[in-house]
C-alpha positions in Angstrom: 131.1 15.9 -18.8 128.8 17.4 -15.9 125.4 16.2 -15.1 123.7 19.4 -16.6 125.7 18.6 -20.3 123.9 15.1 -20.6 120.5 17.0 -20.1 120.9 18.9 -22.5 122.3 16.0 -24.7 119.4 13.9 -24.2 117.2 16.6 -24.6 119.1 17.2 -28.0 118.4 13.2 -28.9 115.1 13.0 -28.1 114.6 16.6 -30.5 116.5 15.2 -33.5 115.2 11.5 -33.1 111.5 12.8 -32.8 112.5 15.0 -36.1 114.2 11.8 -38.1 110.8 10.3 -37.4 108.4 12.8 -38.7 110.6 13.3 -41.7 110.9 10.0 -42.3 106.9 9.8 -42.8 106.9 13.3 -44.1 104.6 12.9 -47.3 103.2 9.4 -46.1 99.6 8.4 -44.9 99.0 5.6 -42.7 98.4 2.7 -45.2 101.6 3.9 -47.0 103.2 3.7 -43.8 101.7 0.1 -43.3 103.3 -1.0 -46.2 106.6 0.3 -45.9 109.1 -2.1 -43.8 111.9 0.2 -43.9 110.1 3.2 -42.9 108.6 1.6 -40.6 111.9 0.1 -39.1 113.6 3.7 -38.8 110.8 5.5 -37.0 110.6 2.3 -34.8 114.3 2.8 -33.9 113.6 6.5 -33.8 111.0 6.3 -30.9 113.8 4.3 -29.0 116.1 6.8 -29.1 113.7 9.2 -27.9 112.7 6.7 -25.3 115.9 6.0 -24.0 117.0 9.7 -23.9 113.8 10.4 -21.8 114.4 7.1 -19.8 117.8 8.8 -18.9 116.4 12.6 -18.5 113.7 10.7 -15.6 116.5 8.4 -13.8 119.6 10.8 -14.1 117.4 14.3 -13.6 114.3 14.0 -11.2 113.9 17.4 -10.5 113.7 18.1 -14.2 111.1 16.1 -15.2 108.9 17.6 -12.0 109.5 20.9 -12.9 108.8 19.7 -16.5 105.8 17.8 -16.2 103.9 19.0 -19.4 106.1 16.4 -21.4 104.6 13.0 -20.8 108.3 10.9 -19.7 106.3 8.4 -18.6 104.4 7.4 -21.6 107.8 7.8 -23.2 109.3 5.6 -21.8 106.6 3.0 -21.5 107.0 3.3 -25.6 110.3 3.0 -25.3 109.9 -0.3 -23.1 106.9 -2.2 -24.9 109.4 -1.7 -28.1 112.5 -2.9 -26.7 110.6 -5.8 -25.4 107.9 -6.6 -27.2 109.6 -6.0 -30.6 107.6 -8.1 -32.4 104.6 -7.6 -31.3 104.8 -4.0 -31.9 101.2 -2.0 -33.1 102.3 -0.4 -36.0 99.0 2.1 -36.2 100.2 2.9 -32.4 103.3 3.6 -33.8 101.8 5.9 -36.6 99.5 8.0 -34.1 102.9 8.7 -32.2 104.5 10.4 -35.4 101.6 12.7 -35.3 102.2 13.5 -31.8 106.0 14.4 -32.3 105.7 17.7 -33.4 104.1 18.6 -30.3 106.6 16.8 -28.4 109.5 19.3 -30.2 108.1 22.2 -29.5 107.5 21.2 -25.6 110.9 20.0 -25.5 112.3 23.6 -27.4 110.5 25.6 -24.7 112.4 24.0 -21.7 115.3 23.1 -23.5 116.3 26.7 -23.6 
């Protein structure tokens, strides 16, 4: 599989895990959200797919993320990294903010995905 076939995977991952999350909360408000363990388990592992995918799109595809630069890969990834390493120490209400930012996030990543 070529270089330019993983970009568009990852860009694909990062579309449909951004999705699962926001579907996942669809309906919800925060304190529901609060409450719920196993919602809040799935959009956690949600936002490390889309971390990792964008952690990939930055190491594998420079040039793609300066020409891209109205997608914030850096905060991202740094989402992606205080999960994976501060697991249980994760802010849940930081978490919920981020849901509400995904939809913006799909529709950046449809426009240069194309």
């Amino acid at each position: 599989m070529s270089a330019v076939d993983r970009l568009s995977d990852y860009l694909d991952q990062m579309v449909q895990g951004s999705g699962d999350a926001v579907t996942f909360t669809e309906g919800m408000d925060e304190s529901t959200f609060l409450t719920d363990l196993k919602t809040q388990r799935a959009v956690v592992m949600c936002l490390m797919i889309v971390g990792e995918a964008a952690s990939r799109i930055v190491a594998e595809h420079p040039e793609f993320t300066k020409a891209n630069t109205s997608v914030p890969w850096r905060s991202i990834r740094g989402m992606r990294n205080r999960i994976a390493h501060g697991y249980f120490d994760i802010d849940l209400h930081v978490v919920w903010q981020t849901v509400g930012e995904l939809p913006s996030l799909v529709a950046q990543l449809s426009k240069i995905s194309n």
